[in-house]
Biopython code that builds the backbone (N, CA, C, O; Angstrom):
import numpy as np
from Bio.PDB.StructureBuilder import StructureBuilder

atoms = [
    (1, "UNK", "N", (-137.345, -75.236, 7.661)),
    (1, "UNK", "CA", (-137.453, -74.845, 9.053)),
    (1, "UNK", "C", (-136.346, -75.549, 9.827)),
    (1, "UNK", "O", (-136.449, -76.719, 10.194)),
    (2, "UNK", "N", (-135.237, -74.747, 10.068)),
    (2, "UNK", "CA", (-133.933, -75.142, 10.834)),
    (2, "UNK", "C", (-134.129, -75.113, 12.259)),
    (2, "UNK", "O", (-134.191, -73.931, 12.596)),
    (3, "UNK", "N", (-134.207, -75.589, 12.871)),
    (3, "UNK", "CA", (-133.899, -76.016, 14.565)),
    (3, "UNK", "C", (-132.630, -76.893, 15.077)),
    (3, "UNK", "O", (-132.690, -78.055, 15.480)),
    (4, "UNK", "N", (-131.323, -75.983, 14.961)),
    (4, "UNK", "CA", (-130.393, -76.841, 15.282)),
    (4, "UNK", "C", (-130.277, -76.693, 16.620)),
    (4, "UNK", "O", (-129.185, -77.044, 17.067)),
    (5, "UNK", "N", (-131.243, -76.190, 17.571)),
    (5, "UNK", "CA", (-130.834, -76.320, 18.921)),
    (5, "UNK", "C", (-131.708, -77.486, 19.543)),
    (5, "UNK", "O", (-132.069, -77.664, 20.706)),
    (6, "UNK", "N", (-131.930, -78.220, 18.397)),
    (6, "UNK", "CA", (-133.285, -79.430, 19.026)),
    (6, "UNK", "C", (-132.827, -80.635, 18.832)),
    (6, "UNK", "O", (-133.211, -81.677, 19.362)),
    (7, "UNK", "N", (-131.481, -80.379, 17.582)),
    (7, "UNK", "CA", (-130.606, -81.967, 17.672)),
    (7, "UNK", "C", (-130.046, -82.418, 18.740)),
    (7, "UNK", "O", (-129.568, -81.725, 19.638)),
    (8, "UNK", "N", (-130.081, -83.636, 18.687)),
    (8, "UNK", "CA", (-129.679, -84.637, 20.299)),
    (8, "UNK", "C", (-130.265, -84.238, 21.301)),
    (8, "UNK", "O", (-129.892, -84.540, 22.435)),
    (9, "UNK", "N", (-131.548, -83.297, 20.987)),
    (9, "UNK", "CA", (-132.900, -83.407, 22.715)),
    (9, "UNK", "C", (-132.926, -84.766, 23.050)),
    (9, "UNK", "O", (-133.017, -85.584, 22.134)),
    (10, "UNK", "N", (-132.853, -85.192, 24.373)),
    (10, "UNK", "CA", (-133.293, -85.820, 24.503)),
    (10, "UNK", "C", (-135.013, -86.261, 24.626)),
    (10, "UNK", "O", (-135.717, -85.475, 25.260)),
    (11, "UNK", "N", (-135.475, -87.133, 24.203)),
    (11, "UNK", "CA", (-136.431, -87.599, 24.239)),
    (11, "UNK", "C", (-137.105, -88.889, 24.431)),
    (11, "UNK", "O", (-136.354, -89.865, 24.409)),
    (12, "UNK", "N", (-138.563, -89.145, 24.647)),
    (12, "UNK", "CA", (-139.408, -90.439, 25.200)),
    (12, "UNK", "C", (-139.799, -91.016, 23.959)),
    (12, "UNK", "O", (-140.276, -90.194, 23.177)),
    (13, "UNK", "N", (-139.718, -92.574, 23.415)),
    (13, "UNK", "CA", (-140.225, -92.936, 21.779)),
    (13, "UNK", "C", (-141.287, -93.771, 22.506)),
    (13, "UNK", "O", (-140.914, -94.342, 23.530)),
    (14, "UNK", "N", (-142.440, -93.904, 22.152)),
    (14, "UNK", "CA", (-143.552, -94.371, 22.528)),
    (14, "UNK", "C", (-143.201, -95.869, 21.835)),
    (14, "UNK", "O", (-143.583, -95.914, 20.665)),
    (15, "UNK", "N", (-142.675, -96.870, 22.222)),
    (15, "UNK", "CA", (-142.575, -98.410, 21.375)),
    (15, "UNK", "C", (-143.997, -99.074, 21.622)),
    (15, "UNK", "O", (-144.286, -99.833, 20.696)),
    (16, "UNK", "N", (-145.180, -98.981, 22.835)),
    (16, "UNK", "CA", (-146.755, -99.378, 22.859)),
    (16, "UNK", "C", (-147.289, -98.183, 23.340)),
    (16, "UNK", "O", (-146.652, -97.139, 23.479)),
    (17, "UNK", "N", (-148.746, -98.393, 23.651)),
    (17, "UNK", "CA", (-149.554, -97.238, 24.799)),
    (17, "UNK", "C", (-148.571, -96.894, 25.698)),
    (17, "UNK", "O", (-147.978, -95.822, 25.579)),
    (18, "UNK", "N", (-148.203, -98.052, 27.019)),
    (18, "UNK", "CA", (-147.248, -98.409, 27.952)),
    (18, "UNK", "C", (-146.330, -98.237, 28.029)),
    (18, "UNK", "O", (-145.909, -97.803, 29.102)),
    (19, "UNK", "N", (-145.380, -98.487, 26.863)),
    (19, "UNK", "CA", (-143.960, -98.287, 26.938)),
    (19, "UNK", "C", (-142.877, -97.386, 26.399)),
    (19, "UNK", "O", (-142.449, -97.570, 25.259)),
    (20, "UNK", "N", (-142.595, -96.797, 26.866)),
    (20, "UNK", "CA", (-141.035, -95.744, 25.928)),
    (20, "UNK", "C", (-139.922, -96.196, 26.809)),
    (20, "UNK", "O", (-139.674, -96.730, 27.890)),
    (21, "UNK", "N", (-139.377, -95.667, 25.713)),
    (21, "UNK", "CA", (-137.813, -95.762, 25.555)),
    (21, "UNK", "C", (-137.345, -93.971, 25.421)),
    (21, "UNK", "O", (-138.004, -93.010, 25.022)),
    (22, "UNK", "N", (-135.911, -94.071, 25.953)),
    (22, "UNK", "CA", (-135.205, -92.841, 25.571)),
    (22, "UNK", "C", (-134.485, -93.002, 24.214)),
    (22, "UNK", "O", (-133.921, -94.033, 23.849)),
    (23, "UNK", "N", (-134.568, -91.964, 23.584)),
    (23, "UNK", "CA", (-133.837, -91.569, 22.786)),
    (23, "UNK", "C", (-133.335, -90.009, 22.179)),
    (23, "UNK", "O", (-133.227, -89.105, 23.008)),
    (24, "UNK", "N", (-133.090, -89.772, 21.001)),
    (24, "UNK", "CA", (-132.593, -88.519, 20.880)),
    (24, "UNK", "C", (-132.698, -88.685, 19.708)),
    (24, "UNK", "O", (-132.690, -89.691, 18.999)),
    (25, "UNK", "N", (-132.835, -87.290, 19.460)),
    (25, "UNK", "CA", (-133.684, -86.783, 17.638)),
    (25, "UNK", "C", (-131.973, -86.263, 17.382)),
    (25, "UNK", "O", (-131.121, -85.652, 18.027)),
    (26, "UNK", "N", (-132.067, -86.798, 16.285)),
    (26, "UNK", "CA", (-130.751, -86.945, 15.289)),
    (26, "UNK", "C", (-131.278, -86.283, 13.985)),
    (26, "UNK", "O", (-130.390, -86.094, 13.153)),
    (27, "UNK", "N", (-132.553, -85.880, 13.617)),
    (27, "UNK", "CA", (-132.790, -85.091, 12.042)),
    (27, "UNK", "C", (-133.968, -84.539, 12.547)),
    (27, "UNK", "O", (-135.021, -85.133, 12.776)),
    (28, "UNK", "N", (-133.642, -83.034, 12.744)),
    (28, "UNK", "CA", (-134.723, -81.859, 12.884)),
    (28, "UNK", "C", (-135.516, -81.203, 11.727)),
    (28, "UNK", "O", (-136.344, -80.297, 11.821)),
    (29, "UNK", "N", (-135.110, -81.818, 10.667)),
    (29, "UNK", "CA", (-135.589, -81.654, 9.167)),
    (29, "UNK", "C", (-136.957, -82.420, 8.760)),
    (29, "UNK", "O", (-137.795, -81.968, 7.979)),
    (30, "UNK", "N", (-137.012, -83.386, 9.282)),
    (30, "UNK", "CA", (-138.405, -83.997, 8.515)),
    (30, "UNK", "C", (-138.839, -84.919, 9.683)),
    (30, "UNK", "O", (-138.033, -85.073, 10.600)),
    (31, "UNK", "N", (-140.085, -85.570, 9.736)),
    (31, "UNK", "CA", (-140.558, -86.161, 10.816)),
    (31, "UNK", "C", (-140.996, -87.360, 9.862)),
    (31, "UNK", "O", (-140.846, -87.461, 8.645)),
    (32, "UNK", "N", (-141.794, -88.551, 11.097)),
    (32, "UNK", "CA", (-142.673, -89.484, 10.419)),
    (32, "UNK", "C", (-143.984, -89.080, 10.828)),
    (32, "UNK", "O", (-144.202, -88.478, 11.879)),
    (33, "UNK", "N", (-144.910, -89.431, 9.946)),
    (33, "UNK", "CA", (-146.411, -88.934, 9.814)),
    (33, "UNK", "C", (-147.150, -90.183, 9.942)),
    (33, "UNK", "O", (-147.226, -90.792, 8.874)),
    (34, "UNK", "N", (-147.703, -90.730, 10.909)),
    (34, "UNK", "CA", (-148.844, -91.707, 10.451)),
    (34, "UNK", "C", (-150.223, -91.527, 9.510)),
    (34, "UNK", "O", (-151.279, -90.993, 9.850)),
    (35, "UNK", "N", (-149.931, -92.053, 8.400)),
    (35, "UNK", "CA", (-150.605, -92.255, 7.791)),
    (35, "UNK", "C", (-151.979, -93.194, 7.479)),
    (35, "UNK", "O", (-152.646, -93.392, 6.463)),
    (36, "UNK", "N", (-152.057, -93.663, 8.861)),
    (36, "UNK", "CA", (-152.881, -94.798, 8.479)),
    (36, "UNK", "C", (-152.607, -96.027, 8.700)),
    (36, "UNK", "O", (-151.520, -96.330, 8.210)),
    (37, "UNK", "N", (-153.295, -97.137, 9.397)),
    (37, "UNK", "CA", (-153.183, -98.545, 9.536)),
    (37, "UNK", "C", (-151.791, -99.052, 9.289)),
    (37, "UNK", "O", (-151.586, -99.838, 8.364)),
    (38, "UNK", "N", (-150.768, -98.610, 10.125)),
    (38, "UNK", "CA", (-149.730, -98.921, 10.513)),
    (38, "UNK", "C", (-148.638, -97.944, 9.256)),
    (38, "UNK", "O", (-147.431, -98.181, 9.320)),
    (39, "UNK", "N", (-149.008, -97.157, 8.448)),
    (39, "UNK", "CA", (-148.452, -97.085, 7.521)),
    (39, "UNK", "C", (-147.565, -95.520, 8.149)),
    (39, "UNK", "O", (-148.117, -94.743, 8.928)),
    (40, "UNK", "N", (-146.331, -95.342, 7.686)),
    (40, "UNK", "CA", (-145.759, -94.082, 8.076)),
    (40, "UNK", "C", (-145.143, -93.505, 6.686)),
    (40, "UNK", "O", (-144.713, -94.244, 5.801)),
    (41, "UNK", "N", (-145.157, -92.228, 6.620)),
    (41, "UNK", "CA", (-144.463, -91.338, 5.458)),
    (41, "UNK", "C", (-143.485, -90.397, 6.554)),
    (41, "UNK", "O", (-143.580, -89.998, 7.714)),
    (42, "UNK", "N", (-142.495, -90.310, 5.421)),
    (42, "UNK", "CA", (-141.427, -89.651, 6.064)),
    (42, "UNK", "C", (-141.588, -88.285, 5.310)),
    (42, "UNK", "O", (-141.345, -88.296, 4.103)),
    (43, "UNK", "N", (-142.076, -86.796, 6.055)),
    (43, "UNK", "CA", (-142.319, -85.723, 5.754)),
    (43, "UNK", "C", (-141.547, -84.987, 6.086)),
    (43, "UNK", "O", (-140.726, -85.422, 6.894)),
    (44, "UNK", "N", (-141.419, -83.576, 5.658)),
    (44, "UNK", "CA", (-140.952, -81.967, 5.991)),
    (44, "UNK", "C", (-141.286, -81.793, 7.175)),
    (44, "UNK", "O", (-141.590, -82.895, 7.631)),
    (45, "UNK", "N", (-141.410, -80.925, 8.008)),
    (45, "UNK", "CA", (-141.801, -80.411, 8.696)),
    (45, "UNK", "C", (-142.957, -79.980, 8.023)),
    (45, "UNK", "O", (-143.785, -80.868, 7.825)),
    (46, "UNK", "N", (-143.235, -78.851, 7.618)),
    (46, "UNK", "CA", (-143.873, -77.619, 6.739)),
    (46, "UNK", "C", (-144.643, -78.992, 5.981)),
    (46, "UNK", "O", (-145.828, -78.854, 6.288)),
    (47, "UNK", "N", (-144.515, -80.229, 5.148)),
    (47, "UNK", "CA", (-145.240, -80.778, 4.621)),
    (47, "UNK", "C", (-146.328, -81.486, 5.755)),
    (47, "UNK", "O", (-147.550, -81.586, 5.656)),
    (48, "UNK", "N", (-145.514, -81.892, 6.756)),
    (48, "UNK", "CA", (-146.273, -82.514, 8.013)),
    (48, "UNK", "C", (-147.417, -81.306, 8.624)),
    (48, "UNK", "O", (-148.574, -81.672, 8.832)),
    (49, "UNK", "N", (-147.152, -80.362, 8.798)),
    (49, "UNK", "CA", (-148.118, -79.352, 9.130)),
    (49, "UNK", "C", (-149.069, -79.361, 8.337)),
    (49, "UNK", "O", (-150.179, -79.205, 8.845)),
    (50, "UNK", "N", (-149.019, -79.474, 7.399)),
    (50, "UNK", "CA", (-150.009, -79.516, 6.339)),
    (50, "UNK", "C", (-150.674, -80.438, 6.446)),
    (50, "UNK", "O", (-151.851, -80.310, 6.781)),
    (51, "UNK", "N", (-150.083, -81.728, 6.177)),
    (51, "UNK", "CA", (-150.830, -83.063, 6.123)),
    (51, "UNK", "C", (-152.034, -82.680, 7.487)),
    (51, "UNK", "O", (-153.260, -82.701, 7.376)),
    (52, "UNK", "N", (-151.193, -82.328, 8.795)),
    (52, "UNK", "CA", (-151.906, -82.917, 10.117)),
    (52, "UNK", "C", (-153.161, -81.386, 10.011)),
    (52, "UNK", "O", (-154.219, -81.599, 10.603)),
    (53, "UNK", "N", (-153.053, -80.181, 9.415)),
    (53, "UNK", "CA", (-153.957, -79.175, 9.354)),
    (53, "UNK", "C", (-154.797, -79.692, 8.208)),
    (53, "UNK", "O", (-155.886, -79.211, 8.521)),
    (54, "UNK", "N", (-155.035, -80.461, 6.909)),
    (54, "UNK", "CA", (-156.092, -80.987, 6.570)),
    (54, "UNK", "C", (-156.778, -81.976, 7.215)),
    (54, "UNK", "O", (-157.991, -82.039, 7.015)),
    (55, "UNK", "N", (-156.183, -82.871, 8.048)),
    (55, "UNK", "CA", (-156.978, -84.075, 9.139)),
    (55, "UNK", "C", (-157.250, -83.461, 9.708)),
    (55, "UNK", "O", (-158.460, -83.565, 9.911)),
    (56, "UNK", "N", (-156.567, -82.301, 10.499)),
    (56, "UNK", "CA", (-157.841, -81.720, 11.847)),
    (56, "UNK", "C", (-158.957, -81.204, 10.979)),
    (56, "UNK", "O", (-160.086, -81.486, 11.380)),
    (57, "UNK", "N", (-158.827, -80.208, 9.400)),
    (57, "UNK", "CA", (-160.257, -79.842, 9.161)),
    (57, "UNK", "C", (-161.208, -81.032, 8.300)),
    (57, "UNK", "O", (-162.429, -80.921, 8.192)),
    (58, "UNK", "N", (-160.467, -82.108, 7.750)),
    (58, "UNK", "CA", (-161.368, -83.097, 7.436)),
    (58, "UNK", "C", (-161.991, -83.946, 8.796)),
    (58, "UNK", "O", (-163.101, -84.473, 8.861)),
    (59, "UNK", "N", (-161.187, -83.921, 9.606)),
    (59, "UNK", "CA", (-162.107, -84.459, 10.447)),
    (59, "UNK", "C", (-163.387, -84.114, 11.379)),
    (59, "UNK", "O", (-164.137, -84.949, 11.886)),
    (60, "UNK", "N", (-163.491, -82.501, 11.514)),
    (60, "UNK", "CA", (-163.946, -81.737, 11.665)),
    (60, "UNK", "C", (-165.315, -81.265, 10.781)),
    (60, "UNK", "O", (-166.411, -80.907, 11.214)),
    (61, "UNK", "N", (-164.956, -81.366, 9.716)),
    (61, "UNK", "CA", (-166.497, -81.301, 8.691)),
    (61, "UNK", "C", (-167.069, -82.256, 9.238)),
    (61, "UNK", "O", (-168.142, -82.107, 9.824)),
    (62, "UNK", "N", (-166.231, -83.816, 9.109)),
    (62, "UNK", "CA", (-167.224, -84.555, 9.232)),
    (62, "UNK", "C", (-167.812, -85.220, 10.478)),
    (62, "UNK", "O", (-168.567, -86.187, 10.581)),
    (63, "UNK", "N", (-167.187, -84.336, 11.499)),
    (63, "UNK", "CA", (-167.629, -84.535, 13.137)),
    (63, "UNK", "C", (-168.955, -83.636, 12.816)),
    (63, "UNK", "O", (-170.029, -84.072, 13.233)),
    (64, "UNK", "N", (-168.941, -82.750, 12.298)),
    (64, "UNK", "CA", (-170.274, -81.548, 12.068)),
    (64, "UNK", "C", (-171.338, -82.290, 11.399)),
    (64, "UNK", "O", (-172.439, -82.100, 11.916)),
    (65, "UNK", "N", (-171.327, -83.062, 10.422)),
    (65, "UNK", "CA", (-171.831, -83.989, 8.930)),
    (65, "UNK", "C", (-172.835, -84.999, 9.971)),
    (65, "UNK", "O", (-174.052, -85.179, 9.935)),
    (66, "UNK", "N", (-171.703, -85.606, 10.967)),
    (66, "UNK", "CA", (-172.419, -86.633, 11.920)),
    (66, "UNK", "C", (-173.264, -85.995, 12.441)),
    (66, "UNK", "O", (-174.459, -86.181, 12.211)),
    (67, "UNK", "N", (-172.644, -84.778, 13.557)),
    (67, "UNK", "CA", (-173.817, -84.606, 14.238)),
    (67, "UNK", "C", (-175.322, -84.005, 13.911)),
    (67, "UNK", "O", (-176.308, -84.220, 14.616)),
    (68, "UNK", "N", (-175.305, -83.253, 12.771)),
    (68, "UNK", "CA", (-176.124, -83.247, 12.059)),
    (68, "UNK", "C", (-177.665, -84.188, 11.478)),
    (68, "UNK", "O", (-178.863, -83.923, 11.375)),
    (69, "UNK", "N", (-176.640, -85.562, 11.162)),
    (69, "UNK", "CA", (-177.171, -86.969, 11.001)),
    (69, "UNK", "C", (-178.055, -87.161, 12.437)),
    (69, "UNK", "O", (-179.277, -87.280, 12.536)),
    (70, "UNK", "N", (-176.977, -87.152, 13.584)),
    (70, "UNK", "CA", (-177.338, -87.979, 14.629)),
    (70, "UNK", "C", (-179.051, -86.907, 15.242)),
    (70, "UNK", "O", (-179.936, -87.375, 15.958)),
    (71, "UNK", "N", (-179.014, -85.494, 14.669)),
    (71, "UNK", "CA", (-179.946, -84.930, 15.072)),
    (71, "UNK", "C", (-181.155, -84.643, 14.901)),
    (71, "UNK", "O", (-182.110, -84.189, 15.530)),
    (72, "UNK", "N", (-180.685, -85.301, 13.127)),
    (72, "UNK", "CA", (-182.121, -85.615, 12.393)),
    (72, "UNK", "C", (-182.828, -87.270, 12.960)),
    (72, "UNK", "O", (-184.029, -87.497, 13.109)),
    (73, "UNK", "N", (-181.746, -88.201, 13.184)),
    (73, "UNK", "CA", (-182.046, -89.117, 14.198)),
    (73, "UNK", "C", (-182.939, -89.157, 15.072)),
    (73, "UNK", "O", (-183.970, -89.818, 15.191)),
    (74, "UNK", "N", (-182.273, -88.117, 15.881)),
    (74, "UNK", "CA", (-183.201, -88.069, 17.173)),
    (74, "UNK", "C", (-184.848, -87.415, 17.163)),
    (74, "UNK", "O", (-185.784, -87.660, 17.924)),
    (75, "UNK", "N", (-184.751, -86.368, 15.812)),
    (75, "UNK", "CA", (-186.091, -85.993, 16.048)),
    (75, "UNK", "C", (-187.235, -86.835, 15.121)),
    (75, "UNK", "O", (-188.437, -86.591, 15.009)),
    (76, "UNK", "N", (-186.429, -87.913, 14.499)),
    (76, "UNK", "CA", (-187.268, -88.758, 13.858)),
    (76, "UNK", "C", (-187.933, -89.435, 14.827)),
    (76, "UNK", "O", (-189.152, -89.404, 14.995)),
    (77, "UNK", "N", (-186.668, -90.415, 15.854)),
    (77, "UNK", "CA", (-187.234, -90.913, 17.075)),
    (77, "UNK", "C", (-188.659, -90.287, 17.696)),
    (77, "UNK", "O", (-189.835, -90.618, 17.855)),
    (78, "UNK", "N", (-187.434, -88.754, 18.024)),
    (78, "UNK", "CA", (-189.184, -88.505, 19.296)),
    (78, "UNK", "C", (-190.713, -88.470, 18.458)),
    (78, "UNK", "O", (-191.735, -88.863, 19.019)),
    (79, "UNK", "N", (-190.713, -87.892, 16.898)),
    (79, "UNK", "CA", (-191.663, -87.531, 16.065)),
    (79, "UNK", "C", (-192.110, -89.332, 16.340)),
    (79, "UNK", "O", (-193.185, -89.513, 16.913)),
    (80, "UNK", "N", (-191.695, -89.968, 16.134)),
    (80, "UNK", "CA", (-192.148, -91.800, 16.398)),
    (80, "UNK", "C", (-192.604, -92.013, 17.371)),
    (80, "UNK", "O", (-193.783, -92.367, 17.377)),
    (81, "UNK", "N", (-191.970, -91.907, 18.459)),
    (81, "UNK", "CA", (-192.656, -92.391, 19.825)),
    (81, "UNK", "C", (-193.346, -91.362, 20.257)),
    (81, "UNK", "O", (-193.866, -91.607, 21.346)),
    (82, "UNK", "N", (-193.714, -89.605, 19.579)),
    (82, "UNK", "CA", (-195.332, -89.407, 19.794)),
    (82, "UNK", "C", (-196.279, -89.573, 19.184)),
    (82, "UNK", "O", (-197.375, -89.180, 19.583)),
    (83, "UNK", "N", (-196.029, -90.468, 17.572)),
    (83, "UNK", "CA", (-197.149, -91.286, 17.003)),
    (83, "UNK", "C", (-197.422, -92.513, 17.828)),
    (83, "UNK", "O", (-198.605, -92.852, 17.794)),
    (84, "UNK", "N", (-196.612, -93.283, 18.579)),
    (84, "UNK", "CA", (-196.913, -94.524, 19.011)),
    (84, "UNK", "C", (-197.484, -94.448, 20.574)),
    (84, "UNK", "O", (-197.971, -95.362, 21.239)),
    (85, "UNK", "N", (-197.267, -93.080, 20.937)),
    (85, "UNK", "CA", (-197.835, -92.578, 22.384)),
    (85, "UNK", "C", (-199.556, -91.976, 22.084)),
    (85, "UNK", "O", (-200.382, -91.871, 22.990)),
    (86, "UNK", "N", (-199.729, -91.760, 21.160)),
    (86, "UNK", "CA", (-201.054, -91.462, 20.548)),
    (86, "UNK", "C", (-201.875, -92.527, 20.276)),
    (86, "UNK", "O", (-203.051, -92.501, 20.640)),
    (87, "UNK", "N", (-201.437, -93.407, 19.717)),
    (87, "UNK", "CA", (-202.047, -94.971, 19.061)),
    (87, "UNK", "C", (-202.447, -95.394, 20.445)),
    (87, "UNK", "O", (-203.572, -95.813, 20.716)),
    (88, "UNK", "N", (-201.499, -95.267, 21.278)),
    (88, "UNK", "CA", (-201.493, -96.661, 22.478)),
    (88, "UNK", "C", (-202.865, -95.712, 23.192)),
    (88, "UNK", "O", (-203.815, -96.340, 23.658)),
    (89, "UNK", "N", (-202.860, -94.676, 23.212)),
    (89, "UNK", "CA", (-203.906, -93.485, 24.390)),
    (89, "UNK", "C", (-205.046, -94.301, 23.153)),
    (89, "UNK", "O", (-205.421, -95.408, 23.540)),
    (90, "UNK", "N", (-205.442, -93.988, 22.161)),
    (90, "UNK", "CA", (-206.247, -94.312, 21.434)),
    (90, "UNK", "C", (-207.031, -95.857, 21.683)),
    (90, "UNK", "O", (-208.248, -95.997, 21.796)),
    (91, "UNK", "N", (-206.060, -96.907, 21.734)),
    (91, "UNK", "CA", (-206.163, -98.187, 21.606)),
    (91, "UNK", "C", (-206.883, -98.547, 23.145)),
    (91, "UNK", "O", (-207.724, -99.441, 23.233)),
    (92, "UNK", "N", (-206.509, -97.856, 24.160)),
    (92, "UNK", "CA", (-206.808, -97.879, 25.472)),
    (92, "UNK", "C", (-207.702, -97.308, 25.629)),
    (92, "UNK", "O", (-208.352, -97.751, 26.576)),
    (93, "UNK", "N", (-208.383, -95.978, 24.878)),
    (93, "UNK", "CA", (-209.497, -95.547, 24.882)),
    (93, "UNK", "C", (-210.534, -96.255, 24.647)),
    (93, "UNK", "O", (-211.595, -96.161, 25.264)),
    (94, "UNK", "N", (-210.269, -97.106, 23.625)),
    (94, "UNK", "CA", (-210.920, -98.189, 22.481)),
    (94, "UNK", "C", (-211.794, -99.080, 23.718)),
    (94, "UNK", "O", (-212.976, -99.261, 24.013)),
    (95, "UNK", "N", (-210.433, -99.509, 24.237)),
    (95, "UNK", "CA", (-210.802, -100.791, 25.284)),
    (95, "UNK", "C", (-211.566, -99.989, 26.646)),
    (95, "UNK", "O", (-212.391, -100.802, 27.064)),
    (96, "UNK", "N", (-211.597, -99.291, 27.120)),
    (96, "UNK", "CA", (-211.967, -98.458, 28.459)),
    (96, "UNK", "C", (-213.772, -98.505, 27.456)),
    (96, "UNK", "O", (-214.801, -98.687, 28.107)),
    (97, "UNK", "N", (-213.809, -98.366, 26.322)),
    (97, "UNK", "CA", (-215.303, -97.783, 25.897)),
    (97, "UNK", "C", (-215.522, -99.397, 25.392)),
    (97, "UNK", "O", (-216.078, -99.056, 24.348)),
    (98, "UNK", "N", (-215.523, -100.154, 25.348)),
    (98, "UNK", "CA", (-215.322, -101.691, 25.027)),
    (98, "UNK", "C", (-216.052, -102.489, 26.258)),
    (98, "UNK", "O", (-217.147, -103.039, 26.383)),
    (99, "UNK", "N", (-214.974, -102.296, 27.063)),
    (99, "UNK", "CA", (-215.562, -102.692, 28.729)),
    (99, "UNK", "C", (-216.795, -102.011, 29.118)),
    (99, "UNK", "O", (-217.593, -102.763, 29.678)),
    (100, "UNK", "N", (-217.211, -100.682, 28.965)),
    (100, "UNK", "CA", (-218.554, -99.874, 29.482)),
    (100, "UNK", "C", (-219.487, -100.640, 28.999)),
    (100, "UNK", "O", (-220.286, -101.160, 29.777)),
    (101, "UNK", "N", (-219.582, -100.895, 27.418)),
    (101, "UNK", "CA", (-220.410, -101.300, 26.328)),
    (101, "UNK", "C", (-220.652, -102.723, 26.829)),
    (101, "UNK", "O", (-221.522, -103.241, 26.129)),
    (102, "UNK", "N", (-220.310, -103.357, 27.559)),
    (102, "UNK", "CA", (-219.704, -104.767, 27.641)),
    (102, "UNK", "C", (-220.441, -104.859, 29.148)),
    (102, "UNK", "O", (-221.087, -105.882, 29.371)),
    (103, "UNK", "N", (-220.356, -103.651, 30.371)),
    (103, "UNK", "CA", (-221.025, -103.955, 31.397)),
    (103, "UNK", "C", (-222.173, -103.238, 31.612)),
    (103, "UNK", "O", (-222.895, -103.466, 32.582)),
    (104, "UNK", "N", (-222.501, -102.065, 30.480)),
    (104, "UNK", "CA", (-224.334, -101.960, 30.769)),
    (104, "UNK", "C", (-224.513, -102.873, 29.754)),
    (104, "UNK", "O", (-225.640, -102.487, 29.441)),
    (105, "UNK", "N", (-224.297, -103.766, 29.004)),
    (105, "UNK", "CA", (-225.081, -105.253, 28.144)),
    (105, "UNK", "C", (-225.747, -106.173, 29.335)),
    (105, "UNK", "O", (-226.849, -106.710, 29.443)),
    (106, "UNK", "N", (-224.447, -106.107, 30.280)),
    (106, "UNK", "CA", (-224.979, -107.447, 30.964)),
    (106, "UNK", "C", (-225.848, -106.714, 32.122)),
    (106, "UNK", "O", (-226.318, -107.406, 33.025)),
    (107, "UNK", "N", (-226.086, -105.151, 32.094)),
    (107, "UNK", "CA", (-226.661, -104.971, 33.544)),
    (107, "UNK", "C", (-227.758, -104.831, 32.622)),
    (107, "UNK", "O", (-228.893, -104.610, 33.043)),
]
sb = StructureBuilder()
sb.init_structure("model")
sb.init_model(0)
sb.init_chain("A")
sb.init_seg("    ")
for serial, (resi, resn, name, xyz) in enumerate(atoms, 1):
    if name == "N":
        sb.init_residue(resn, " ", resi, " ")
    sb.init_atom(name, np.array(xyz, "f"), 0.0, 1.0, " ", f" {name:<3s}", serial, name[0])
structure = sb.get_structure()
């Protein structure tokens, strides 16, 4: 993939979040790819497309994988706190018939 009208663009190089610098693309042939925890590969174009179109769909399954997880999560939760909303009505019932029992004794 030839783009010789893109040599010497000028351009912004990101050196932090904060900071760029100018510079100018001198090889329209291959890019750098982050790879990971500081690590860079020097790719194709056409190989870089590739690389970055399996990370968007690997990352993507497993954005789906999570939320999935996070949903069986949640209905474990609520299925929990309406066993423990039952116990407590129960336990309070207990005591409400506890106290009755407790004040026709003494009347």
């Amino acid at each position: 993939m030839s783009l010789p009208s893109a040599q010497d663009t000028k351009i912004m190089i990101p050196l932090t979040n904060s900071l760029y610098v100018p510079g100018r693309l001198s090889n329209v042939e291959s890019v750098l790819v982050d790879v990971g925890t500081g690590y860079y590969a020097e790719k194709s174009n056409e190989e870089a497309n590739k690389y970055y179109e399996n990370k968007i769909k690997f990352v993507g399954e497993n954005a789906k994988k999570i939320q999935e997880t996070v949903e069986q999560k949640q209905n474990s939760y609520r299925g929990l706190l309406e066993i423990m909303q039952y116990k407590l009505t129960q336990q309070q019932q207990q005591q409400q018939q506890q106290q009755k029992g407790q004040q026709a004794a003494k009347a």
